[in-house]
C-alpha positions in Angstrom: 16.2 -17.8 12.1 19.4 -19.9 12.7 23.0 -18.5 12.4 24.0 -20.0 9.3 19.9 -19.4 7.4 20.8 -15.6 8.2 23.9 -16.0 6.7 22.6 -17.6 2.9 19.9 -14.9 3.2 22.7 -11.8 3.4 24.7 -13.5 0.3 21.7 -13.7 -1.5 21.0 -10.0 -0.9 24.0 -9.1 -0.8 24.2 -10.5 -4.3 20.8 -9.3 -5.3 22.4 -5.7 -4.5 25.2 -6.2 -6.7 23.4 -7.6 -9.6 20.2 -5.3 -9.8 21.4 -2.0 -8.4 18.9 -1.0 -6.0 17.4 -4.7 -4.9 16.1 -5.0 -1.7 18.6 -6.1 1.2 16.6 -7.6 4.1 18.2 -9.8 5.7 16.8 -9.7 9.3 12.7 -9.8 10.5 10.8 -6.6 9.8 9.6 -4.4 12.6 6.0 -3.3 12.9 5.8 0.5 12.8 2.6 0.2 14.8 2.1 -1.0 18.0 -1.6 -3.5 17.7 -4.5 -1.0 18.2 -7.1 -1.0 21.1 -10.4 -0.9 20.6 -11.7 1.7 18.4 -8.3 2.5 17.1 -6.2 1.6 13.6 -2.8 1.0 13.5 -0.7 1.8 10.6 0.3 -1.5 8.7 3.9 -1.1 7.7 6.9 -3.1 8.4 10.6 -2.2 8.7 13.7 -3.8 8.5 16.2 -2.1 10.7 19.2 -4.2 10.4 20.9 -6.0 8.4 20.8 -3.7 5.2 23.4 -4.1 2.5 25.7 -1.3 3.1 25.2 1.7 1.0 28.7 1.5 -0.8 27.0 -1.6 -2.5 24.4 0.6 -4.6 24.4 4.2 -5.9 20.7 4.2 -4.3 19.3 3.3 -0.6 18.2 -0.2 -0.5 14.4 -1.3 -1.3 12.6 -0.4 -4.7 12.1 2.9 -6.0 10.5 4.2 -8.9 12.0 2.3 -11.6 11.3 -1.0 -9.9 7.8 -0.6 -9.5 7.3 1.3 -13.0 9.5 -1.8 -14.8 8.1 -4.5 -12.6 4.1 -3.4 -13.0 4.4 -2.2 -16.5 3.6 1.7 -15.5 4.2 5.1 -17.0 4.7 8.3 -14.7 1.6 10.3 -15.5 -2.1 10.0 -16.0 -4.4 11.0 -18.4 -6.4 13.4 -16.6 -6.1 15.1 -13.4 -6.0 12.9 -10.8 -6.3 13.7 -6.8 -5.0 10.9 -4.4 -5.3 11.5 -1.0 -3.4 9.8 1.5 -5.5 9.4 4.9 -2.9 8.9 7.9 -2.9 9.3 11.9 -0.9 11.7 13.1 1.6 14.6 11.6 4.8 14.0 9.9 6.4 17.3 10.2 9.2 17.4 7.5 7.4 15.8 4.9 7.8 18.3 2.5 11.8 18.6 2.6 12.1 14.8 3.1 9.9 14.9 -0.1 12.3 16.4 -2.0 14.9 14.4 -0.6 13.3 11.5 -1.9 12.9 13.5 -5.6 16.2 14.8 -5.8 17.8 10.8 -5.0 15.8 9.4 -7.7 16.1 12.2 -10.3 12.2 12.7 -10.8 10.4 16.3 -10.6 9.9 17.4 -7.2 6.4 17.8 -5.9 5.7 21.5 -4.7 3.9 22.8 -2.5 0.0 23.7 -3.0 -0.5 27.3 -3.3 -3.8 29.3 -3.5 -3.0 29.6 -7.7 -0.7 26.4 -7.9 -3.5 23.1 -7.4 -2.6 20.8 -9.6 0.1 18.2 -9.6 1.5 19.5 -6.1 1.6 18.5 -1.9 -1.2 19.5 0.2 -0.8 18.8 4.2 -3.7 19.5 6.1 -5.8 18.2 9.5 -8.7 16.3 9.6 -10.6 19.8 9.1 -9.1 20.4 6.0 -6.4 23.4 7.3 -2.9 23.8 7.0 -3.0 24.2 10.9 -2.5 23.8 13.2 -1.5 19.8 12.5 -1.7 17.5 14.8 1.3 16.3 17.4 3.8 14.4 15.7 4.3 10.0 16.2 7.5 8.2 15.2 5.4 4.7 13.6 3.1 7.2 12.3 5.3 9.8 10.8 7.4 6.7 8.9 4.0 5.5 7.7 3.3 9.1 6.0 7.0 9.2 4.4 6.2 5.6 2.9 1.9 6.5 2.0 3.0 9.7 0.0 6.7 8.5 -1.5 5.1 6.3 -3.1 1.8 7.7 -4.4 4.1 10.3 -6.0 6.7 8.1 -7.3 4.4 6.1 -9.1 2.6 9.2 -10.9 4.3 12.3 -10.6 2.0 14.4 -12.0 -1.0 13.5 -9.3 -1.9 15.9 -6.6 -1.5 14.4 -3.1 -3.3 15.5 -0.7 -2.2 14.5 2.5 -5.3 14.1 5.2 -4.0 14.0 9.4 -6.4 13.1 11.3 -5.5 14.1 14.8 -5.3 10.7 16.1 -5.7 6.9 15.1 -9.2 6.7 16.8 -11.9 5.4 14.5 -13.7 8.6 15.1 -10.7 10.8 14.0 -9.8 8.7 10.9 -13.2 8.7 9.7 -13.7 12.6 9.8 -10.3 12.5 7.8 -11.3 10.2 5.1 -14.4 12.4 4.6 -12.5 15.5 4.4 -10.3 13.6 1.7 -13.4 13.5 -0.4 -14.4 16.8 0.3 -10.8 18.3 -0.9 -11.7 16.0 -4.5 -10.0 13.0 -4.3 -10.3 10.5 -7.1 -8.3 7.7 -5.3 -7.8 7.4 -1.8 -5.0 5.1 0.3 -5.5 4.0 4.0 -2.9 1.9 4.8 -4.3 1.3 8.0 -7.1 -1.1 9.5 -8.3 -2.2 13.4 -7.3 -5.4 15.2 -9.7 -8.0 13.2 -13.2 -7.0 12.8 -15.2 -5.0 15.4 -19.0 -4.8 15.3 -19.1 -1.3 15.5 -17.5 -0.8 11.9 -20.5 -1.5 10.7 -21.3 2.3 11.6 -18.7 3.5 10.1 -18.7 2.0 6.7 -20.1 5.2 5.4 -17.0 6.8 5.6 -15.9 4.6 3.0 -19.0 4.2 0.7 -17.9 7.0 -2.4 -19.3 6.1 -5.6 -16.8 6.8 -8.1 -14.1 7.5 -6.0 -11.3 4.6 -5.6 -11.2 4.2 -1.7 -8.4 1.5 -1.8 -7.4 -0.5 2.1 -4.5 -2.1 3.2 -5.9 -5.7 4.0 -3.1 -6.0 6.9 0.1 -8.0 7.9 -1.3 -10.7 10.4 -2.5 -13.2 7.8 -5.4 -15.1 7.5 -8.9 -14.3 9.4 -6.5 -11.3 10.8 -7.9 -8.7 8.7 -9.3 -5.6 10.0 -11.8 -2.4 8.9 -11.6 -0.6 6.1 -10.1 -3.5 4.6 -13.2 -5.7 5.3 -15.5 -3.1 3.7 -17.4 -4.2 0.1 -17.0 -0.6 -0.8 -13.2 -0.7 -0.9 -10.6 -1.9 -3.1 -8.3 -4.4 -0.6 -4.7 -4.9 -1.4 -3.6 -7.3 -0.2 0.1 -7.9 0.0 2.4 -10.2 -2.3 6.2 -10.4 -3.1 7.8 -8.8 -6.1 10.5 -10.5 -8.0 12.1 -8.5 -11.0 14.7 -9.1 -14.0 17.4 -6.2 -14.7 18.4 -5.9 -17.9 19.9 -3.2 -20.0 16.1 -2.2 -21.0 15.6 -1.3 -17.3 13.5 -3.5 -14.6 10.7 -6.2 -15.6 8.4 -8.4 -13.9 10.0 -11.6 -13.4 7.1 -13.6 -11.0 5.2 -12.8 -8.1 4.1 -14.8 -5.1 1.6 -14.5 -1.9 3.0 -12.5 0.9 2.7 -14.9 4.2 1.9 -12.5 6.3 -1.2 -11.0 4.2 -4.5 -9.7 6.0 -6.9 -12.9 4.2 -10.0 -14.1 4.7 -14.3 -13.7 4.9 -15.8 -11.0 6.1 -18.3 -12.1 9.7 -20.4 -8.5 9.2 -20.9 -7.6 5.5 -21.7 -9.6 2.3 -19.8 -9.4 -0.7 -20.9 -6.9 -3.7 -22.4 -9.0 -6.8 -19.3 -9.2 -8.8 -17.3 -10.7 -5.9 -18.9 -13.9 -6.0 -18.8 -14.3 -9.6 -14.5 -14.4 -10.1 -13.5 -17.8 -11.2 -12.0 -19.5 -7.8 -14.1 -17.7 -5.3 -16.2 -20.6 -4.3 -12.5 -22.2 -2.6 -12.4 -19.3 -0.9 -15.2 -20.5 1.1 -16.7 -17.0 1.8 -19.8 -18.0 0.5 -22.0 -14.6 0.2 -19.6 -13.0 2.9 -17.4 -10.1 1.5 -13.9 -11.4 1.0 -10.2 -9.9 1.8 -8.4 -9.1 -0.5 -9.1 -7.9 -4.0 -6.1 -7.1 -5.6 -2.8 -7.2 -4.6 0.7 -6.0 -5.0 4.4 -5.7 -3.1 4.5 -5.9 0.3 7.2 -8.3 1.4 9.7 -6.0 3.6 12.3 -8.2 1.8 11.0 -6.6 -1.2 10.5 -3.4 0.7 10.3 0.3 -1.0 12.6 2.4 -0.5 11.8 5.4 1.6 13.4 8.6 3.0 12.1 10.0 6.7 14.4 11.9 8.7 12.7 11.8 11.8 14.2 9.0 14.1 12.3 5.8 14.4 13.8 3.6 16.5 17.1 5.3 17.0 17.8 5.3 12.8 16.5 8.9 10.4 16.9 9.1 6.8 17.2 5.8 4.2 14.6 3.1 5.5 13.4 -0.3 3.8 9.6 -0.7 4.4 6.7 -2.9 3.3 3.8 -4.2 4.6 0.2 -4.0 3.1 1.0 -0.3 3.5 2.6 -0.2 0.5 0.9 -2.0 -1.4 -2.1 0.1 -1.0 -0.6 3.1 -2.3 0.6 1.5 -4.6 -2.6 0.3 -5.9 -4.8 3.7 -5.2 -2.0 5.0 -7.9 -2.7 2.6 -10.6 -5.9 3.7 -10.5 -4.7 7.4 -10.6 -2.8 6.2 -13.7 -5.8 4.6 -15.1 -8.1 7.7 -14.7 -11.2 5.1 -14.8 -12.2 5.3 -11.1 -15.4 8.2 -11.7 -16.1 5.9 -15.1 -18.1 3.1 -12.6 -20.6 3.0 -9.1 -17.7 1.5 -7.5 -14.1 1.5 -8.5 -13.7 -1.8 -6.9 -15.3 -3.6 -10.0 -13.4 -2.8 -12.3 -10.7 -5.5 -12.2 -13.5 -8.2 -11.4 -14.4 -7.0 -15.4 -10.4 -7.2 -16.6 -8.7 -10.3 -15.3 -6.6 -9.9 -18.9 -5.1 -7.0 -17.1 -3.8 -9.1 -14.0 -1.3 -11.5 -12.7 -2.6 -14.3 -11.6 -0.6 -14.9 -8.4 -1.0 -18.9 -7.8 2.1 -19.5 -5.7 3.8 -18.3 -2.5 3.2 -19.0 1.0 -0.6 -19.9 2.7 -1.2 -16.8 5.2 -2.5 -18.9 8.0 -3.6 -22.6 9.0 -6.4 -24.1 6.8 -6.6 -26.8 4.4 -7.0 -24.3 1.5 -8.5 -21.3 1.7 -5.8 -19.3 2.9 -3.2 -20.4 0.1 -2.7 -18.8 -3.5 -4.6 -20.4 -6.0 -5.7 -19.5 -9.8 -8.6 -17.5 -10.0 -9.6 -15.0 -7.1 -7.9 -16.6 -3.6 -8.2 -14.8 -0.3 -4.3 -13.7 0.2 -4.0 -11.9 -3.5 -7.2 -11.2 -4.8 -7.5 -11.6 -8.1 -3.2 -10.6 -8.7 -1.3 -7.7 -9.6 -1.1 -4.7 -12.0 -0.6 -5.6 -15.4 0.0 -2.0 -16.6 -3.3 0.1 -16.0 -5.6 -2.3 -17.6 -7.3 -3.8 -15.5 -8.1 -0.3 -13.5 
């Protein structure tokens, strides 16, 4: 980025700041959290923007979206209408998650999560290993422990009065992350979040798609940053909701925050599956046939914020990268919280075989995101279109509707 393109991009945030309150402020490139995975290992898929931040005396609150941007800008209330369980399935511990919770709950002025108790389990923070105990965690890992902040932050700030149940697995191995995501079910989830996904698509998770295969429960994927035919597993699983990653632009007015357009994310994990075919409703959304996917399960499904320009806000203060405490991140890891707690909020996900139909039968109850960036080289398929397209799915939350 040249001198003078960095410069027009800090005004603009800079401006953005002033204007909106609590806009995002990127104004450098994000950082991967993650170092790429070997073989037979996930990475975590966030992204964050280290410098170039508008300085906190611009804003009474850290820079990136919080809880009133993505309520006003996805037309969301706070709770849901039954008891909902999402469980966050992560690598790794993040050991002052619960005070950096309330950090985060305090800042923001919403009720503060407590802690799960043997008489308190509802609408409360459970931290446990991939065998379902309190202890012992496992060892603690910067990317890792910034990943957890950002997974359950957000879950919770989107419906406060959801469990989270936060599931460690004792390393990012395939093996590890797969004996946490069936604990997660065990402990009841209704919607589950893995913002996480291997280096493109390895033969072998074919083996382990039964991890993933929970009628009734919304296992939701983050469909990657690395754009298109960059993918990875769970992501690339037909029994999984795939978010894919867009960026969200919002109006301020006196009313509070409001959806004011929303565009592909460039760097969004896109594309057609090589191992597994699509489920039956896949191939029936109006577009899919540019997709060129054919019978081949396609990437994403849905999509939502995931720009680190239009980062969330979140609060870790265990040092990543020399910096603790007020970060900006994004990356498909946020936007697949952010879609495991629509669902929460809808309270539908136990109501079909496989959660991941549901907005295939409620387009009404989507945006249609048609513009924005392709997320690779190809004459078509890798660019936002109307209908279902590769980078976005078939859009955004309109409200719970479509979920």
């Amino acid at each position: 980025m040249s001198a003078r393109a960095a410069s027009v991009r800090l005004a603009a945030a800079v401006l953005a700041s002033l204007l909106l309150g609590a806009a995002p402020a990127a104004a450098a490139p994000a950082k991967s959290v993650c170092p790429e995975a070997p073989a037979g290992h996930a990475a975590c898929l966030s992204q964050v923007v280290l410098a170039g931040r508008a300085p906190a005396a611009l804003t009474p609150l850290p820079a990136g979206y919080g809880p009133e941007q993505f309520h006003g800008g996805y037309g969301l209330g706070a709770e849901a209408p039954t008891a909902q369980t999402i469980a966050i399935v992560d690598a790794y511990n993040d050991p002052t998650l619960r005070a950096d919770l309330t950090t985060y709950d305090t800042t923001y002025g919403i009720a503060d999560l407590p802690t799960c108790t043997a008489t308190l389990t509802t609408a409360c923070l459970l931290q446990v290993n991939q065998k379902g105990a309190t202890s012992p965690l496992p060892v603690a890992n910067a990317g890792w422990d910034l990943e957890i902040s950002l997974d359950v932050e957000t879950a919770h700030e989107l419906c406060q009065d959801c469990k989270i149940v936060l599931v460690e697995a004792n390393n990012s191995s395939l093996l590890s992350l797969d004996a946490a995501e069936q604990e997660a079910v065990k402990l009841g989830a209704t919607e589950i979040s893995n913002s996480w996904g291997t280096n493109r698509e390895p033969l072998r998770e074919t083996f382990d798609n039964a991890a993933f295969n929970h009628p009734g429960i919304a296992v939701v994927a983050a469909s990657g940053d690395n754009g298109y035919r960059a993918f990875g597993f769970p992501a690339s699983s037909p029994d999984v909701i795939a978010a894919g990653g867009t960026t969200l632009n919002l109006t301020h007015t006196g009313a509070g925050y409001s959806w004011a357009g929303e565009e592909s994310w460039s760097e969004s994990g896109s594309g057609c599956s090589r191992h597994f075919k699509a489920q039956s409703w896949q191939p029936l959304a109006p577009g899919w046939p540019a997709s060129l996917c054919g019978t081949k399960r396609g990437v994403a499904d849905v999509a939502a914020d995931a720009n680190p320009d239009t980062g969330a806000a979140v609060y870790d203060s265990n040092a990543f990268e020399g910096q603790s405490g007020w970060f900006q991140v994004g990356g498909t890891s946020l936007s697949s919280p952010i879609i495991a707690a629509v669902y929460a909020l809808a309270g539908n996900a136990a109501s079909v075989e496989y959660p991941a139909s549901l907005p295939y039968a409620n387009l009404a109850g989507l945006h249609d995101v048609t513009t924005g960036l392709p997320t690779g080289v190809c004459l078509f398929a890798c660019k936002p279109r109307a209908g279902y397209d590769t980078p976005t799915g078939l859009g955004s939350p309109i409200g719970t509707a479509a979920f």
